[in-house]
Structure formats: structure tokens, C-alpha cells
N, CA, C and O atoms as a GROMACS GRO file, in nm:
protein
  364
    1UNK      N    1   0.353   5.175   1.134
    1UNK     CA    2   0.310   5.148   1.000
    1UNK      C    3   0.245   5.009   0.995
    1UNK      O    4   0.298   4.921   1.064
    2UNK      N    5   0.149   4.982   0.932
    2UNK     CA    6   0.046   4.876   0.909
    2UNK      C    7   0.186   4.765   0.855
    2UNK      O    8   0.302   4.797   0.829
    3UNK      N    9   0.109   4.607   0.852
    3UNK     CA   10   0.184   4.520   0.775
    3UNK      C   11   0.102   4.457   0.728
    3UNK      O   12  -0.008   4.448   0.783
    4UNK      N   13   0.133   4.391   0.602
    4UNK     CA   14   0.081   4.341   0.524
    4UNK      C   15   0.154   4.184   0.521
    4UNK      O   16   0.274   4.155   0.512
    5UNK      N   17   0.056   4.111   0.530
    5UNK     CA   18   0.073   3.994   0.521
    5UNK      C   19  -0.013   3.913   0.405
    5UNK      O   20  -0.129   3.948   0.384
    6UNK      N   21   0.053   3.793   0.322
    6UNK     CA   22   0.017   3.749   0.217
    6UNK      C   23   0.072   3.615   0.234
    6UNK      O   24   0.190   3.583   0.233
    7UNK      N   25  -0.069   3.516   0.255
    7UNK     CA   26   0.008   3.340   0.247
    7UNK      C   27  -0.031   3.311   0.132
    7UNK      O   28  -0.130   3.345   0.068
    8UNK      N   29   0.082   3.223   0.104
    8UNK     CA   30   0.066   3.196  -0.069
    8UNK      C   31   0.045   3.014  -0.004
    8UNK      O   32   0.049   2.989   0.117
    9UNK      N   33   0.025   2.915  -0.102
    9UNK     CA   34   0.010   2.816  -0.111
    9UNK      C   35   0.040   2.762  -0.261
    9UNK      O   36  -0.023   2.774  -0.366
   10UNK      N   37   0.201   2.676  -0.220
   10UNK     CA   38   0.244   2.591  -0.315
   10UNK      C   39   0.228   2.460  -0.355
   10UNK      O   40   0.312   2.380  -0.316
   11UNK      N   41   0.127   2.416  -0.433
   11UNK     CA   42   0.173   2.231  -0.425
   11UNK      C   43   0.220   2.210  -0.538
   11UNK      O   44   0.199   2.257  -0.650
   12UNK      N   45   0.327   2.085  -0.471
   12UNK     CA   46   0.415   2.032  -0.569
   12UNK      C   47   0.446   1.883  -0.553
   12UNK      O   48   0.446   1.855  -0.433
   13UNK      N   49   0.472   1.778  -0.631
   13UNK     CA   50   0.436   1.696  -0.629
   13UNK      C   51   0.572   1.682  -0.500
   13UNK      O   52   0.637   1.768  -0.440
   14UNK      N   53   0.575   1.523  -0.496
   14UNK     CA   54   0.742   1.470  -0.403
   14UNK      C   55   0.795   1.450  -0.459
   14UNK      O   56   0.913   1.436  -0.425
   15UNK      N   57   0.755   1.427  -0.601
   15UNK     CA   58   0.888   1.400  -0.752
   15UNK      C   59   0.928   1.537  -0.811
   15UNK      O   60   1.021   1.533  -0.892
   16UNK      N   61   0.886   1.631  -0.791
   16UNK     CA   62   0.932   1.780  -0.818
   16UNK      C   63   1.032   1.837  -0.716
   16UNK      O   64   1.136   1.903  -0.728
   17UNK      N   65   0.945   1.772  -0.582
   17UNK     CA   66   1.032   1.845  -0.481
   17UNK      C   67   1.167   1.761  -0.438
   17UNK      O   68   1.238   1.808  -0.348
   18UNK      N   69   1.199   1.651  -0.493
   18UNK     CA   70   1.307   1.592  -0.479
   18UNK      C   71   1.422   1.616  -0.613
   18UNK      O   72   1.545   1.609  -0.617
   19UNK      N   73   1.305   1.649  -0.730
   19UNK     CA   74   1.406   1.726  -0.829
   19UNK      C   75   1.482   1.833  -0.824
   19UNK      O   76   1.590   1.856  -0.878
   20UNK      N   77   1.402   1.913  -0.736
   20UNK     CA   78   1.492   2.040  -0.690
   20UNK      C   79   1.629   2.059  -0.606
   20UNK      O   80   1.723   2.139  -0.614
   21UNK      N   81   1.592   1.926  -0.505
   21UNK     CA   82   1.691   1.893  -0.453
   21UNK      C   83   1.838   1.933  -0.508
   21UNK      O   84   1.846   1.933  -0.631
   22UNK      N   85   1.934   1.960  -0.450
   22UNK     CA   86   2.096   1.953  -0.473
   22UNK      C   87   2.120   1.781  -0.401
   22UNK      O   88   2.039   1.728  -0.325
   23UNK      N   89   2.230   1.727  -0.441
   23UNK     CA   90   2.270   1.566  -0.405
   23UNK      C   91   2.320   1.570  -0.262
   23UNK      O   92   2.313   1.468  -0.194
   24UNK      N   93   2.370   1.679  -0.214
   24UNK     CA   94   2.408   1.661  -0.049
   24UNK      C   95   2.229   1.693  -0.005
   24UNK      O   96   2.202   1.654   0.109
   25UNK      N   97   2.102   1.763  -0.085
   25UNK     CA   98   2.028   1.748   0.041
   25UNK      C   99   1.930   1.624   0.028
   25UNK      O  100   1.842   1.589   0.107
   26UNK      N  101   1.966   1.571  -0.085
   26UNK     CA  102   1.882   1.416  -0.141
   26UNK      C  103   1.971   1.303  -0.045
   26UNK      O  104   1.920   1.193  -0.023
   27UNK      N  105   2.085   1.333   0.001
   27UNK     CA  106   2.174   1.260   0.083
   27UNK      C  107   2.072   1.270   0.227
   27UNK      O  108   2.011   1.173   0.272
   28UNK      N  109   2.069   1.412   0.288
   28UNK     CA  110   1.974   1.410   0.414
   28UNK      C  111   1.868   1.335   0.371
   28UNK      O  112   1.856   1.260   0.467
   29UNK      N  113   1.802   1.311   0.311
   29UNK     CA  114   1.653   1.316   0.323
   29UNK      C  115   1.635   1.121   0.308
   29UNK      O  116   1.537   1.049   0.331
   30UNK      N  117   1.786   1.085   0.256
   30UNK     CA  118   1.777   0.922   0.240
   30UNK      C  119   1.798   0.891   0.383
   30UNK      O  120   1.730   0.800   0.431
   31UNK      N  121   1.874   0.948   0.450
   31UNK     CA  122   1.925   0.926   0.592
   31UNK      C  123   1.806   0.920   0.663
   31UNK      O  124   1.754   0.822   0.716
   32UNK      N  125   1.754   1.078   0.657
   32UNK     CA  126   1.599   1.082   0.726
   32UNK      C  127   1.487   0.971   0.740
   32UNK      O  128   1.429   0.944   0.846
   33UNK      N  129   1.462   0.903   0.598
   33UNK     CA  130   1.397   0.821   0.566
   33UNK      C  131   1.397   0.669   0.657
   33UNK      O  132   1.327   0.591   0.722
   34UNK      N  133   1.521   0.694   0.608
   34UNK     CA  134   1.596   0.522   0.633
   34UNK      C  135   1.629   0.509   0.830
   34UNK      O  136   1.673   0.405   0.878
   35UNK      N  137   1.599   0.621   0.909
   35UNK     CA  138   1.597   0.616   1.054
   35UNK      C  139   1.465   0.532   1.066
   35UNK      O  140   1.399   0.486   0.972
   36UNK      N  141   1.440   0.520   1.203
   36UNK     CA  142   1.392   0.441   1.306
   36UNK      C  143   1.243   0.515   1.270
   36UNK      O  144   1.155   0.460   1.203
   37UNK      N  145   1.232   0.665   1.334
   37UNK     CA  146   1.072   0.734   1.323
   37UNK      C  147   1.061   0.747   1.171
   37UNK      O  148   0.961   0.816   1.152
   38UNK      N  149   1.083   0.733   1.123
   38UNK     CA  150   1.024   0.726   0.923
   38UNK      C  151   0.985   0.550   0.852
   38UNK      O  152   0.920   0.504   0.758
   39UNK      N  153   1.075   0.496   0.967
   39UNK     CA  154   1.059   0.325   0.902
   39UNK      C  155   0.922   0.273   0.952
   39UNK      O  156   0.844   0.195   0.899
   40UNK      N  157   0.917   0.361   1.109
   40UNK     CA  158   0.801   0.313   1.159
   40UNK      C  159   0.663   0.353   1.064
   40UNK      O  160   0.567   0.295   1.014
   41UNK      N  161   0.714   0.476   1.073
   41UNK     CA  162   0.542   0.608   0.971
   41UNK      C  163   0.509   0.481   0.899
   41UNK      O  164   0.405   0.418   0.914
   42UNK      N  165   0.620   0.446   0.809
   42UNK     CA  166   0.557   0.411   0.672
   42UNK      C  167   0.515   0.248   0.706
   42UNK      O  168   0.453   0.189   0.617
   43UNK      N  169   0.540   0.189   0.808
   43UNK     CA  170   0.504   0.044   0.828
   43UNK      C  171   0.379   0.067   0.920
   43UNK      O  172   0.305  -0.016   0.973
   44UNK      N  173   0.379   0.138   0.922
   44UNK     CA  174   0.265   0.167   1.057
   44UNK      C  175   0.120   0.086   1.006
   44UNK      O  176   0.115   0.055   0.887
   45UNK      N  177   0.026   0.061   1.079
   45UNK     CA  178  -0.132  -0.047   1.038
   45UNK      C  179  -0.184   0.172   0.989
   45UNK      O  180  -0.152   0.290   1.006
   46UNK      N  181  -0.288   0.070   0.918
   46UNK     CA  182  -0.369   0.154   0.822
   46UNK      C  183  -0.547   0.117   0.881
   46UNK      O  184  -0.620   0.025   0.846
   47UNK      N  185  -0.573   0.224   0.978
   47UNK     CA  186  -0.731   0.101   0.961
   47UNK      C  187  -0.806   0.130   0.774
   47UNK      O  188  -0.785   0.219   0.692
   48UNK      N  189  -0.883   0.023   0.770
   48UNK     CA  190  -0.937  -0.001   0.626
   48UNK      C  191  -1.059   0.043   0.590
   48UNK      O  192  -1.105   0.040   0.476
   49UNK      N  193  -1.118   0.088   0.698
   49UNK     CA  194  -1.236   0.190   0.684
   49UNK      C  195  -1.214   0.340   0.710
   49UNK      O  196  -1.269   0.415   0.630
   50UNK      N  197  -1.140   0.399   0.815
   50UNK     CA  198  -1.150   0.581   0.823
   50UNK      C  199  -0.952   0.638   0.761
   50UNK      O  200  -0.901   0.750   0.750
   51UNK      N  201  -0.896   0.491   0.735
   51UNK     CA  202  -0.744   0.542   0.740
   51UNK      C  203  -0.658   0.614   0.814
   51UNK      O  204  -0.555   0.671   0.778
   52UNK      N  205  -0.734   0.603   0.968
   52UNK     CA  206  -0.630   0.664   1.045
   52UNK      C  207  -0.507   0.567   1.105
   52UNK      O  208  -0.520   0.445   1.116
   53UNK      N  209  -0.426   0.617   1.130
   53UNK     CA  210  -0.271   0.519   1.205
   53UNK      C  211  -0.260   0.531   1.336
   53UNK      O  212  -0.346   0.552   1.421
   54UNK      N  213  -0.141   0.516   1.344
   54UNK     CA  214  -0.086   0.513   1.529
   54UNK      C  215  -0.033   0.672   1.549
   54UNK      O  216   0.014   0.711   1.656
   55UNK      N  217  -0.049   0.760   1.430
   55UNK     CA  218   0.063   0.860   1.410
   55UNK      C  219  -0.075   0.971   1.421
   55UNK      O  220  -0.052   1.073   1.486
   56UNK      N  221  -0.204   0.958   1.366
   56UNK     CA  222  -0.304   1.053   1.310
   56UNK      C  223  -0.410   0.921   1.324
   56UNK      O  224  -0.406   0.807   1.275
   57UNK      N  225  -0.539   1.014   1.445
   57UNK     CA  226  -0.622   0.936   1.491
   57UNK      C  227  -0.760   1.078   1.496
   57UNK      O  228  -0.872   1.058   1.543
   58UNK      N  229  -0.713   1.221   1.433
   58UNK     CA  230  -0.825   1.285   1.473
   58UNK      C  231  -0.920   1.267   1.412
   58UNK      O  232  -1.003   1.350   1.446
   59UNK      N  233  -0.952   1.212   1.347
   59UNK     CA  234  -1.132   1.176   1.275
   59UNK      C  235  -1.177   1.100   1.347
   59UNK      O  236  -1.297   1.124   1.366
   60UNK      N  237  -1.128   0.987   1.418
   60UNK     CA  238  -1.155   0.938   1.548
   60UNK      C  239  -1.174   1.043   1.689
   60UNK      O  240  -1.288   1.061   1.730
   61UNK      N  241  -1.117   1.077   1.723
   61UNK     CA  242  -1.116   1.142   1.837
   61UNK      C  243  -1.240   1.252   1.783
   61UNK      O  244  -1.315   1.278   1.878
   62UNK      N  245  -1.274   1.310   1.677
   62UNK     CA  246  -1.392   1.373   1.647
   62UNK      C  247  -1.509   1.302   1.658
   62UNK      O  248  -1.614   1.352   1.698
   63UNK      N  249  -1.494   1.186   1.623
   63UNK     CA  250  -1.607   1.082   1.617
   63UNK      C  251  -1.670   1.060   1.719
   63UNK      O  252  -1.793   1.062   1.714
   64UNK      N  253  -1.603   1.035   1.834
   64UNK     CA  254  -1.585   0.935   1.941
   64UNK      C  255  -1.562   1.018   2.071
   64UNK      O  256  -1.620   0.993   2.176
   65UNK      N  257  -1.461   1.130   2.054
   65UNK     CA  258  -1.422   1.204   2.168
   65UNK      C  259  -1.322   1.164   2.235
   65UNK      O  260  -1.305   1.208   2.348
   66UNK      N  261  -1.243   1.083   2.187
   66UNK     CA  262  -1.119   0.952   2.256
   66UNK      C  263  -1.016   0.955   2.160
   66UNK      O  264  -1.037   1.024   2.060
   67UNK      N  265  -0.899   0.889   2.170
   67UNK     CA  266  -0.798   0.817   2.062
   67UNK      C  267  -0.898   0.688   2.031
   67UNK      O  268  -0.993   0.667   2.107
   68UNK      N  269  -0.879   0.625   1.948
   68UNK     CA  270  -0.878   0.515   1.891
   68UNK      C  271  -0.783   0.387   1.956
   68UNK      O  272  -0.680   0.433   2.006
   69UNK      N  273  -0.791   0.267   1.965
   69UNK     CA  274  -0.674   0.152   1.958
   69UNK      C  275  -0.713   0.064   1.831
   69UNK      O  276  -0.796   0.094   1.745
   70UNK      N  277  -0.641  -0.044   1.836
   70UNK     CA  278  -0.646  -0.132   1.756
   70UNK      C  279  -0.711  -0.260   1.771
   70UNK      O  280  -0.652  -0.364   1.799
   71UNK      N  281  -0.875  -0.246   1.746
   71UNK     CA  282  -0.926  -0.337   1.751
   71UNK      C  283  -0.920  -0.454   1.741
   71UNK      O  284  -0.959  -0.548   1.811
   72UNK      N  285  -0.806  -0.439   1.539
   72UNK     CA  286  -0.781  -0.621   1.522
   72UNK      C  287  -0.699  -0.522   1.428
   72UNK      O  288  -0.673  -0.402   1.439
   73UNK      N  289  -0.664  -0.627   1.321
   73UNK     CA  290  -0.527  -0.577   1.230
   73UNK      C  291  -0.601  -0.503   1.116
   73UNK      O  292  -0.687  -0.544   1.038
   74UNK      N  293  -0.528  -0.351   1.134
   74UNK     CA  294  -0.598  -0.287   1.033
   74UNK      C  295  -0.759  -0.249   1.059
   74UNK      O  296  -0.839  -0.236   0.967
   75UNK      N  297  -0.780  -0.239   1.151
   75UNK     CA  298  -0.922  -0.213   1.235
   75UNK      C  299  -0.916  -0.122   1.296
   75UNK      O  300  -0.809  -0.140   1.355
   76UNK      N  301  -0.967   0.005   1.340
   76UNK     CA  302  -0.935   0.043   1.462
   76UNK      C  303  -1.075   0.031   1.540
   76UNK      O  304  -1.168  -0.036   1.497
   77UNK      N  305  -1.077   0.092   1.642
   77UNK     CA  306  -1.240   0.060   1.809
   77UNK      C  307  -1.314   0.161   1.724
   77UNK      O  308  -1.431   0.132   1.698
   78UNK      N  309  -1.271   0.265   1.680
   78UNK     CA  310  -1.392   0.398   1.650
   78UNK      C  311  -1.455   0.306   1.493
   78UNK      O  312  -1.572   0.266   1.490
   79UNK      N  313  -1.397   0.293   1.420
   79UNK     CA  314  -1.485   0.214   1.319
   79UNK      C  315  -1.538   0.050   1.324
   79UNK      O  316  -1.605  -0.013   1.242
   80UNK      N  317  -1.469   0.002   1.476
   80UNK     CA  318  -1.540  -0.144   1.483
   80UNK      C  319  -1.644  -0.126   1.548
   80UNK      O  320  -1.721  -0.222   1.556
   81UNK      N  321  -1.685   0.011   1.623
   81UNK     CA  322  -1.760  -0.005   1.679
   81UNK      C  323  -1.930   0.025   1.603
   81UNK      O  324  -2.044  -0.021   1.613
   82UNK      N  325  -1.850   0.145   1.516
   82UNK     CA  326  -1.972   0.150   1.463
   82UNK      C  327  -2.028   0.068   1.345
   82UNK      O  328  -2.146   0.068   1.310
   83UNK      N  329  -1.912  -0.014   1.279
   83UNK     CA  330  -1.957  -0.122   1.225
   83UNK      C  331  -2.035  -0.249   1.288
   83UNK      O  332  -2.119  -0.316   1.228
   84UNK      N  333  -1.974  -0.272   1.467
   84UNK     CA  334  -2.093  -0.342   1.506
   84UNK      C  335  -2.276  -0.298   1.530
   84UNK      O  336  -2.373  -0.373   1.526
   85UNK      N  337  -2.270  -0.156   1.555
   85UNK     CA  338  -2.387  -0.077   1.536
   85UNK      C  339  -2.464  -0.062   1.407
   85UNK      O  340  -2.586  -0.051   1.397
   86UNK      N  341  -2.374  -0.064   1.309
   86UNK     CA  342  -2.471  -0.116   1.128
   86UNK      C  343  -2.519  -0.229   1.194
   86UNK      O  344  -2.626  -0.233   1.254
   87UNK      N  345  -2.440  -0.321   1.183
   87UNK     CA  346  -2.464  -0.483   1.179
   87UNK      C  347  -2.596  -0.514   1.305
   87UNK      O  348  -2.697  -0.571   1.262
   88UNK      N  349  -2.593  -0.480   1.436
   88UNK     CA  350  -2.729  -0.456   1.469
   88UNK      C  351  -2.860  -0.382   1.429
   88UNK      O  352  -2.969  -0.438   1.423
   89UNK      N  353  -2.843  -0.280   1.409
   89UNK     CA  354  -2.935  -0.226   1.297
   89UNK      C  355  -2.988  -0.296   1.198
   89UNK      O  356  -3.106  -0.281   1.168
   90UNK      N  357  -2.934  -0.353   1.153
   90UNK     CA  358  -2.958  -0.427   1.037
   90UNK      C  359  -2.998  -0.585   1.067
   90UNK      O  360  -3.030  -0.668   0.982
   91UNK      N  361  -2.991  -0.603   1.200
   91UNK     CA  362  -3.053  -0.750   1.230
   91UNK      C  363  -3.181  -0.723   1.278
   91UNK      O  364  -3.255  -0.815   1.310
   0.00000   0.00000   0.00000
């Protein structure tokens, strides 16, 4: 017999989905947070032109064909580079 398959797609905010919560699973999710790999996510550098991190670099690696590093703070190589390529262009 055939199957039928149907993906639905929910969005909901993180203030909805923590309302739903019960208090033992708002308990996990402070724990979760408050570890080592979640303290890092959220401290992690931001570059200031494409917004990729140390965590999510593929618009780089599309760009470029590579990972990215960290040029300077909040910089990364795939957008310093082509910001040095405007800046010649333009001289």
C-alpha cells in the first residue's frame, strides 16, 4: 500500500516555545544553556559583514570554496578579502 507523507512547518516564537514548557523541562533547558557548548555559541565573534561564526561558516565556504578564519576581531578572511578587492578597485 502507497504512503503518504505530509511535512507541515511550525514557527513559533522562543517566548511561545518556552511557554509551553512544563518547569522540570524549563529546568533542562537552563542547565543546557548555562553548559560549556551553549556559553561558547552565544559568546562566539560575529564577523560584521556576512555574520558567519566559528559554529556556521557556509556562505563562506560558498564564496570562497574554504572555511573562513579570523582575520581580525569580528572580521572574517572571506569578507576581508573581498573588502580588500573593493578598496583596490576603487583606487
Amino acid at each position: 500500500m502507497p504512503k503518504l507523507q505530509k511535512i507541515l512547518t511550525l514557527e513559533i516564537s522562543p517566548e511561545q516555545f518556552l511557554n509551553s514548557c512544563s518547569p522540570s523541562e524549563l529546568k533542562e533547558i537552563d542547565i543546557l544553556i548555562q553548559g560549556n557548548f551553549y556559553q561558547k555559541r552565544m559568546n562566539a565573534q560575529v564577523c560584521k559583514i556576512c555574520g558567519c561564526t566559528d559554529y556556521d561558516c557556509k556562505q563562506c565556504i560558498e564564496k570562497t570554496g574554504e572555511p573562513c578564519y579570523w582575520f581580525e576581531e569580528n572580521l572574517c578572511s572571506a569578507c576581508a578579502s573581498s573588502t580588500t578587492t573593493l578598496i583596490n578597485h576603487e583606487s
